[in-house]
C-alpha positions as CSV (number, residue, x, y, z in Angstrom):
1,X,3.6,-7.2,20.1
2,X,6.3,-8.1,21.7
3,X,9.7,-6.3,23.2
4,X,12.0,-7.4,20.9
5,X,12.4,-5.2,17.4
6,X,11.5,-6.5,14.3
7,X,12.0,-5.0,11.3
8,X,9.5,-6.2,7.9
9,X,10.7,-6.4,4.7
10,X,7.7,-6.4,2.3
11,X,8.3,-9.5,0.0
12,X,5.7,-9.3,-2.8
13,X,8.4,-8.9,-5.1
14,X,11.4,-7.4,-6.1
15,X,15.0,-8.7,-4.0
16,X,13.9,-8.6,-0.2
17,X,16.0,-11.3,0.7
18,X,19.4,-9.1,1.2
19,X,17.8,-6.8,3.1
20,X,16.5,-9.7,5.8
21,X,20.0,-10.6,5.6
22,X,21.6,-7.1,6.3
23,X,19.3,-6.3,9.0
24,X,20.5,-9.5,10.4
25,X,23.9,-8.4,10.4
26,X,22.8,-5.5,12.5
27,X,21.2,-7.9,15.2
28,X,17.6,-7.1,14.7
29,X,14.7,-9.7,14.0
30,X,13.7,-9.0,10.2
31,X,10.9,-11.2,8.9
32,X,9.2,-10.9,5.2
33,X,6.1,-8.9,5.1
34,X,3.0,-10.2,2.6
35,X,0.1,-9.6,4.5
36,X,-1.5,-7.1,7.0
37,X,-1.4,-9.8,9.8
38,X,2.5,-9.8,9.0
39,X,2.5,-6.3,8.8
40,X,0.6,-5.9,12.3
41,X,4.0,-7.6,13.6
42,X,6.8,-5.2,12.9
43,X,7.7,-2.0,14.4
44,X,9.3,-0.7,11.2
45,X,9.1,-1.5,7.4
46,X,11.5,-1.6,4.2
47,X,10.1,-1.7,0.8
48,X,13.3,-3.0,-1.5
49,X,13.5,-3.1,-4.9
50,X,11.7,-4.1,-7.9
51,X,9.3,-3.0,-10.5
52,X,7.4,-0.2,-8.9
53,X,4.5,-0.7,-11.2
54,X,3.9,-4.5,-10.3
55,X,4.6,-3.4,-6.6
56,X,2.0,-1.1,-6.3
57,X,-0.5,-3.4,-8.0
58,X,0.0,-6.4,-5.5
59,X,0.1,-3.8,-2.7
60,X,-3.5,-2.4,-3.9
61,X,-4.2,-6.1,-4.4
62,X,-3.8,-7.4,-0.7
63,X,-5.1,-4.4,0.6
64,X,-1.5,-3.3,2.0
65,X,-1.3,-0.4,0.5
66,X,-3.6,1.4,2.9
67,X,-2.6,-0.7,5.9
68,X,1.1,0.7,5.3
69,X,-0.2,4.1,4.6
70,X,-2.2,3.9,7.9
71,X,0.6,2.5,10.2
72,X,2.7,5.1,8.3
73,X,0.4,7.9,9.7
74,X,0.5,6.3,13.4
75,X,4.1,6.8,13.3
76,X,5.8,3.6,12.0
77,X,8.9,4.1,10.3
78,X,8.8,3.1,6.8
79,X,12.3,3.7,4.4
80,X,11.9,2.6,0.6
81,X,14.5,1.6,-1.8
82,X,15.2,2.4,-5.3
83,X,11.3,1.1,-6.0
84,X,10.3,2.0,-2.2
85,X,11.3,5.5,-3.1
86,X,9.2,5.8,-5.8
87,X,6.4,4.4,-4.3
88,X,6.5,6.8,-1.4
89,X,6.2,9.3,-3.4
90,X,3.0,11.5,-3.6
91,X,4.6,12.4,-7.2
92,X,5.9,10.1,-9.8
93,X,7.1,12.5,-13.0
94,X,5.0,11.0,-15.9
95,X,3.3,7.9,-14.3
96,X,-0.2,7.5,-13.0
97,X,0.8,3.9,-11.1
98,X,-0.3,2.8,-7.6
99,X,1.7,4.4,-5.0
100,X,1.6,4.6,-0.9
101,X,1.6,8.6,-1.5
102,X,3.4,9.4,1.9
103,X,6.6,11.3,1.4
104,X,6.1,15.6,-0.4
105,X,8.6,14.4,-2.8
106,X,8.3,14.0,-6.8
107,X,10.5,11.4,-8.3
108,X,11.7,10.2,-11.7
109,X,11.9,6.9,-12.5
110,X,14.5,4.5,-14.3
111,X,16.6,8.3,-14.1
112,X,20.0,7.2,-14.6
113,X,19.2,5.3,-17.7
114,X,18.7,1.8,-17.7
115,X,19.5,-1.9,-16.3
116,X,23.5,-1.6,-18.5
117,X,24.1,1.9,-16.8
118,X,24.4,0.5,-13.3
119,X,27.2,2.1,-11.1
120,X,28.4,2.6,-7.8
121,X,29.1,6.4,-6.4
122,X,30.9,7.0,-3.0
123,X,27.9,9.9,-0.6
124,X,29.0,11.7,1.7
125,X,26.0,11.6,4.0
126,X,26.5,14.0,7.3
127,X,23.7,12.3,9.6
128,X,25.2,8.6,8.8
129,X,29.6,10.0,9.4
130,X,32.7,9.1,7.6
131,X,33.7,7.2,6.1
132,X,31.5,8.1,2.6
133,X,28.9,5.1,1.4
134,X,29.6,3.3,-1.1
135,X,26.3,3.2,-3.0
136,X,25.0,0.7,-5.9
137,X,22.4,2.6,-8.4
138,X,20.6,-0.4,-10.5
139,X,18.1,1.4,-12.8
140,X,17.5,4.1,-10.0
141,X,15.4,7.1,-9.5
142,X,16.0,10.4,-8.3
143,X,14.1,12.9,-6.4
144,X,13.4,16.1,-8.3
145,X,11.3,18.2,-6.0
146,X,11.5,18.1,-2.6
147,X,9.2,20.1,-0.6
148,X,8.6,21.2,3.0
149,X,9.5,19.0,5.7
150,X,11.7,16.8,3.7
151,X,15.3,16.7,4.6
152,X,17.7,15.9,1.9
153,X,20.2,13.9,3.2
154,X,22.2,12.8,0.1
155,X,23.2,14.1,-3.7
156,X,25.1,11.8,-6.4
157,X,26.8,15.0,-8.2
158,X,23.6,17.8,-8.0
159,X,20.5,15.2,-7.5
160,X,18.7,14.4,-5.0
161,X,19.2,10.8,-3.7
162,X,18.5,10.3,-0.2
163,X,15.7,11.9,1.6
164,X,14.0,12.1,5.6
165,X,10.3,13.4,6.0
166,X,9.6,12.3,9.8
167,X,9.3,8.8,10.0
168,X,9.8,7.9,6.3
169,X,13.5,7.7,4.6
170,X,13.6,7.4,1.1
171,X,16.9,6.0,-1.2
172,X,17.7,5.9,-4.8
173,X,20.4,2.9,-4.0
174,X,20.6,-0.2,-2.7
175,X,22.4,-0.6,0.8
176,X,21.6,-3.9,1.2
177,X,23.9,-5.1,-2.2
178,X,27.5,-3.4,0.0
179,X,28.7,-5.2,3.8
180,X,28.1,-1.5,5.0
181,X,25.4,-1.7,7.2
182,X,24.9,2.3,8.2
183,X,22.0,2.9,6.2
184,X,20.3,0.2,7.6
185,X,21.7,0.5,10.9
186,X,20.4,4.2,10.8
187,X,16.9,3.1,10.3
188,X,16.9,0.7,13.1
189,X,17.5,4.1,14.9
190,X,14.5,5.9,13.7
191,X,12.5,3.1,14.6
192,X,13.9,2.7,18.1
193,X,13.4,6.6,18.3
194,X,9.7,6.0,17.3
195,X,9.3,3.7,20.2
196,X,10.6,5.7,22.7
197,X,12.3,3.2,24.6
198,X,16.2,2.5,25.1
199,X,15.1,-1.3,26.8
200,X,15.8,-2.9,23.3
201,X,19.4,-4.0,23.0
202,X,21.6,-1.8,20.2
203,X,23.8,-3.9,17.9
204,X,27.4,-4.1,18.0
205,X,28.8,-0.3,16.9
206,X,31.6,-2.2,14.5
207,X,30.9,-0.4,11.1
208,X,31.4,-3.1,7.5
């Protein structure tokens, strides 16, 4: 593998394309992410959004489910989306679908209502700094049970929204639909963090 960062963005489905484009804004090299040979080529991996059932079919499908799960487990850092959320979680309220399993969370999905009661909520979120993020819920989940080891990092009024546990981060919203690029930008950190190094150039610090 080589030096420079790469970031995946799994593309079986679901709108991966703004998040290529955002990590691109923060100066990393993002590539789409279909197959294990792909996967073998990034040092960190978003799962966007989509249709978490159809998701976690393709991924059982193409046999990425347990290559993500195991390059989870050797330490890659792996942050979900509105549908990446869900599927990180080892419990989905009311769903036996697919899922990677990986984050001690239980989630709810569609728990804001549905596609027509989309909105956008300003977080404060301490770890990512003033000012708050402006963050676009489409059909989202929430987190209701976090467990041990799992950081909550965000609430929209009283639920859970934004979690840590290790190398996995987990949103209800979608960061890449804003020009803010701190979400993003802070997962670029965990995965520099996770390589130990400081030899791979940072991005510019101008915030959106």
């Amino acid at each position: 593998m080589s030096n420079e960062l790469t970031v995946g963005v799994l593309a079986l489905q679901g709108a991966f394309q703004k998040h290529i484009e955002a990590l691109g804004r923060c100066g990393v090299k993002a590539i789409t992410v279909r197959t294990a040979e792909e996967l073998a080529q990034v040092n960190g991996l978003i799962i966007p959004g989509g249709e978490s059932t159809t998701v976690g079919k393709l991924m059982v499908r193409y046999g990425l489910d347990k290559r993500i799960v195991e390059a989870a487990h050797q330490g890659m850092p792996v942050y979900g989306t509105c549908t990446g959320l869900i599927l990180l979680a080892k419990d989905i309220v009311g769903s036996d679908q697919p899922r990677l399993g990986l984050m001690d969370v239980t989630v709810l999905r569609n728990a804001f209502g549905r596609q027509v009661d989309s909105f956008e909520a300003d977080l404060d979120i301490e770890e990512i700094g003033a000012p708050p993020v402006r963050a676009v819920f489409i059909r989202a989940p929430y987190v209701t049970e976090s467990r041990d080891g799992v950081r909550v990092l965000a609430r929209c009024d009283d639920k859970i929204v934004l979690v840590r546990q290790d190398n996995l981060l987990g949103g209800a919203f979608h960061p890449e639909l804003t020009d803010d690029t701190r979400i993003h930008e802070y997962f670029i950190g965990m995965v520099r963090e996770s390589l130990g190094t400081e030899s791979i150039a940072r991005p510019d610090e101008t915030r959106a």
